[in-house]
Every structure is written in C-alpha cells, then in structure tokens.
Steps between C-alpha positions, in 0.01 A plus 500: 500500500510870367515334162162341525370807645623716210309231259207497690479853545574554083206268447259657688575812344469367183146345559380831611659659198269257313201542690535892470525427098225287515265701686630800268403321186165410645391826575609635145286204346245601750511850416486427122188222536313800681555744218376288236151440702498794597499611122229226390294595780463904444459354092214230650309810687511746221361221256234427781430837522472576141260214432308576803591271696498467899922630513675186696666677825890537497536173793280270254728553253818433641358218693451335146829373317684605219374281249123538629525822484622509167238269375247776644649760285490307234171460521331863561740620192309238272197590666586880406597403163133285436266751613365729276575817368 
C-alpha cells in the first residue's frame, strides 16, 4: 500500500511540476506578445500624430491583434511616404 502511495504521490508532483512550467512559459509568451504591441502601438500613435490624425488611445490598440495592428502600421508609413513634400 505505501508503494502505491509513493507513485501516486510522485505523480502528482510531477503534474504540478508541469503545470508550474506551463503556466511559466505562458506568461513569458505573454509577456513577449505584449511588448511587441506595445511597440506597434506607440509607432501607430506617433504616425497618427504626425499625419494629423485623431492618435488611437493605448486600450484600442492592444485590443486589436498583432497582425491588425501591423497591417495599420503598414499603412500610415505608406501614407507618410505618398504625401507630399
């Protein structure tokens, strides 16, 4: 009976050692998704501003994802780039 115990005890302790490493990793990803919006944003508002735009607020921005916000730099640089000198 101590035997199973032993086992049962060693596996619980391992799943918790794996949801530890799990939740570890997800905060690092987390942490590392949130710096690169948080980098396209402040380049999204300083575009805006510089074309004189309405400047989106910091909680639009992050409520938008990566790739959409990407696609809106994208798109104020070439509007930059177009307008004239």
């Amino acid at each position: 009976m101590g035997t199973v115990r032993c086992a049962e005890e060693g596996r619980e302790a391992g799943r918790e050692e794996g949801r530890e490493e799990g939740r570890e990793a997800g905060r690092e990803e987390g942490e590392q998704l949130g710096l690169e919006k948080g980098k396209l944003a402040g380049k999204v508002q300083m575009l805006e501003e510089l074309l004189g735009d309405s400047v989106s607020t910091d909680q639009e921005l992050v409520d938008l994802g990566l790739a959409t916000l990407a696609a809106r730099l994208a798109e104020l640089q070439q509007r930059l780039r177009d307008r004239p000198a």
